[in-house]
Each structure stands twice: as C-alpha cells, then as structure tokens.
C-alpha beads as a LAMMPS data file, in Angstrom:
LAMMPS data file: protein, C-alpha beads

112 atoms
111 bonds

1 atom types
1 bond types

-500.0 500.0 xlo xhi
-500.0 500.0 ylo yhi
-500.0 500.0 zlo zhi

Masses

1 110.0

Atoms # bond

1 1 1 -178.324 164.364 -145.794
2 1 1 -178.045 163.790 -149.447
3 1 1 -180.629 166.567 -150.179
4 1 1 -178.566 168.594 -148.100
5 1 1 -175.346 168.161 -150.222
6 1 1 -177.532 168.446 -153.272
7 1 1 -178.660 172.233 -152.333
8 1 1 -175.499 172.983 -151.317
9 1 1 -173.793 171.839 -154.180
10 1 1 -176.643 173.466 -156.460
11 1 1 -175.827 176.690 -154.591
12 1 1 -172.384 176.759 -155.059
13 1 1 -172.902 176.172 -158.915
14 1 1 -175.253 179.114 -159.153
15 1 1 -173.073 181.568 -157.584
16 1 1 -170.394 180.984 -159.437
17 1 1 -172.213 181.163 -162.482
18 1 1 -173.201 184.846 -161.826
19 1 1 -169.744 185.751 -160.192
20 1 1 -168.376 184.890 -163.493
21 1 1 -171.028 186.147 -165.690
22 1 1 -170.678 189.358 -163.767
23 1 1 -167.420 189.825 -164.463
24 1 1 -167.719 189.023 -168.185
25 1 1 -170.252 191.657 -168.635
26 1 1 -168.197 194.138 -166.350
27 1 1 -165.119 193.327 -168.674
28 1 1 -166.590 193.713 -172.353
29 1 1 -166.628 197.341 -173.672
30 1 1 -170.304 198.520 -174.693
31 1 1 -169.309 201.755 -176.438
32 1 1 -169.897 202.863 -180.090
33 1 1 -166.436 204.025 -180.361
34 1 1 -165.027 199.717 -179.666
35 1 1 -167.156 198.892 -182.604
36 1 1 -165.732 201.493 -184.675
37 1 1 -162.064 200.577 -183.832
38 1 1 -163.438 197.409 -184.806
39 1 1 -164.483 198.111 -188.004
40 1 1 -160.936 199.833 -188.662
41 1 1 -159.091 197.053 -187.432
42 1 1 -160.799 194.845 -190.084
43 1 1 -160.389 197.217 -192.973
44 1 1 -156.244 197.350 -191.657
45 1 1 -156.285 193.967 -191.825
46 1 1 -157.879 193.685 -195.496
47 1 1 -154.905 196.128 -196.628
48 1 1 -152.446 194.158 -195.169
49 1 1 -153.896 190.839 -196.576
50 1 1 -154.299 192.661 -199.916
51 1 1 -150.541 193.647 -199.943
52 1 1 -149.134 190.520 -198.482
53 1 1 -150.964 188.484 -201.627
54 1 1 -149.725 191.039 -204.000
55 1 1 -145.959 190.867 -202.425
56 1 1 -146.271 186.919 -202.881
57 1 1 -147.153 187.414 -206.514
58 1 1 -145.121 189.897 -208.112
59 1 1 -141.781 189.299 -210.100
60 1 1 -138.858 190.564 -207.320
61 1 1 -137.269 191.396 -209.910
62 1 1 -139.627 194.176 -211.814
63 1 1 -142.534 194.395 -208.671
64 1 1 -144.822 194.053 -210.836
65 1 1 -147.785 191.156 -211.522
66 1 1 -147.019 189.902 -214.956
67 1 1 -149.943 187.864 -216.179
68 1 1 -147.272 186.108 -218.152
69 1 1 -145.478 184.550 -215.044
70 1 1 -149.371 183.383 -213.840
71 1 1 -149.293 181.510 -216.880
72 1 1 -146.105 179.628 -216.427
73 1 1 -146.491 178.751 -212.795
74 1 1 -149.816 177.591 -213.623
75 1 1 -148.107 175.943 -216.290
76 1 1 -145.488 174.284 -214.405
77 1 1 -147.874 173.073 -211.374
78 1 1 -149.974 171.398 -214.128
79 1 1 -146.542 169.659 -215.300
80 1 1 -145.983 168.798 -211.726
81 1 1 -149.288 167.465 -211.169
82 1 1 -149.481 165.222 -214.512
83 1 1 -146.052 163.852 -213.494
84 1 1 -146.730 162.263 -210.327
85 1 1 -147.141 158.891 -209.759
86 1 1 -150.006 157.546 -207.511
87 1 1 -148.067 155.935 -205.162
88 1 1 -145.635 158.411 -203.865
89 1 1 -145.701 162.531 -203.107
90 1 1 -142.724 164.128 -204.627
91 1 1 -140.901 161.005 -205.301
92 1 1 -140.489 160.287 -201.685
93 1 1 -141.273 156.429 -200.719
94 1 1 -143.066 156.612 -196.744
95 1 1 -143.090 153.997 -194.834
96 1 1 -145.253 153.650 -191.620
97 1 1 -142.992 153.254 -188.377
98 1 1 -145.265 154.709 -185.196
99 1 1 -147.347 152.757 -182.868
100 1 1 -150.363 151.619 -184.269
101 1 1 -152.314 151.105 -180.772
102 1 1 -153.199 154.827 -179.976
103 1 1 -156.717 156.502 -179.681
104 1 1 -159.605 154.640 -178.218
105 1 1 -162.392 155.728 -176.055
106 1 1 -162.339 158.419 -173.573
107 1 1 -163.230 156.580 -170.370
108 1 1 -162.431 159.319 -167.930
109 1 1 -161.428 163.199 -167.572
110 1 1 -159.205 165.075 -164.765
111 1 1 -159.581 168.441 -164.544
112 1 1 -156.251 170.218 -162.644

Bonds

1 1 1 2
2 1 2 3
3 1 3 4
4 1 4 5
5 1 5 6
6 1 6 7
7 1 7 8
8 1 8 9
9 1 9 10
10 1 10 11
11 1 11 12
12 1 12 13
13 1 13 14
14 1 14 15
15 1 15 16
16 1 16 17
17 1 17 18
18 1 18 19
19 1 19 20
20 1 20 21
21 1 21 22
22 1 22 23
23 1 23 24
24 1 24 25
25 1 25 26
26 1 26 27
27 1 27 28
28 1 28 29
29 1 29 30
30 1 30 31
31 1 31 32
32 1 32 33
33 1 33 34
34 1 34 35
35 1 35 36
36 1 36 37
37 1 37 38
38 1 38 39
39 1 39 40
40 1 40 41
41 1 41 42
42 1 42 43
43 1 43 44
44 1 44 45
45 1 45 46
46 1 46 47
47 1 47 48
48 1 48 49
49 1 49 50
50 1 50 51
51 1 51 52
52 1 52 53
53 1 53 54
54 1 54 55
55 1 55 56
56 1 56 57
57 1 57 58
58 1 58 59
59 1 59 60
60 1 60 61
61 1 61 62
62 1 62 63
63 1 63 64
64 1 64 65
65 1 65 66
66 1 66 67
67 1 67 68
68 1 68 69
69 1 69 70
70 1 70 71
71 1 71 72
72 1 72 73
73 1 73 74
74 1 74 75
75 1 75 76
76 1 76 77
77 1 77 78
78 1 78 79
79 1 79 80
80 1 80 81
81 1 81 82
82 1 82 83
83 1 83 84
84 1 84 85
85 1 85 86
86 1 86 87
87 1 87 88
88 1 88 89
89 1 89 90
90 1 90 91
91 1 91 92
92 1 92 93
93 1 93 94
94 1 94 95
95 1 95 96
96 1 96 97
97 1 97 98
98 1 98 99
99 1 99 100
100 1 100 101
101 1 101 102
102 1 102 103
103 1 103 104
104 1 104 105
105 1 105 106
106 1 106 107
107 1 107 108
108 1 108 109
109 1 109 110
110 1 110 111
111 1 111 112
C-alpha cells in the first residue's frame, strides 16, 4: 500500500514537472531579434541613468555641472560628518519601544 502511494505520488511530481517546464520553454522567445531588443533596452536604460545622474547634479539654476558646487557639497558633507556626535544621527535621541520577543526558529511552513 505504501509503495503504492509512493509511485503515485512520484508520478504526480514528475508530470507536473514537465507540464510546467513545457510551458516555460513554450513561453520564452528564442529569436535573434528578443536579444537585440534586449540589447537596446539596456543601452535606453544607460541614457536614462546617465541623464537622471546628470539632472541630480547640475545647478537648476545655470544646468550646468559646476565643479565648484562638487567642491562645496563635498565640503559641507565633510562638515556634517566631523560634527556628529557618536551617540545620536542628526541630533535625534532614539529610544527602543517595539517588542523585543520576535524572530525565532521556523518550526513549520503552510503553503495556501
């Protein structure tokens, strides 16, 4: 009986491996012309990245990059750094109210 359940069960498990990888392969596109959208997707995305650093850094005021303004906010964030005190971040004081008896060891799993 229990050998029975076992093939059975074994069964089941293969088959719906292979329905599933059949369907994977069925859905993933295998021509050149995917890769090369691809490929122009990533370069779109580089541009974009390129000018969204570049809109973060330049003066609103001019649109330009002055290596000037690099200097001062470097300037300033080494002034902010060398002012801080050890004990608090941006002179705010935290103190620890949440429950302190979370986490622990996984014991069991349900699956919905």
């Amino acid at each position: 009986m229990k050998n029975n359940k076992l093939l059975l069960f074994s069964a089941l498990l293969a088959g719906s491996f292979l329905y599933f990888a059949h369907n994977h392969i069925n859905s993933t596109p295998n021509n050149k012309t995917g890769v090369q959208n691809k490929k122009s997707e990533s370069k779109e995305e580089a541009k974009g990245s390129a000018k969204w650093l570049f809109d973060m850094q330049k003066n609103p005021l001019t649109g330009i990059v002055d290596p000037m303004d690099v200097l001062k906010a470097k300037d300033e964030l080494y002034q902010m750094y060398s002012n801080r005190s050890s004990t608090s971040a941006l002179g705010l004081e935290w103190e620890e109210l949440g429950p302190d008896n979370v986490g622990g060891r996984t014991r069991a799993i349900l699956f919905d």
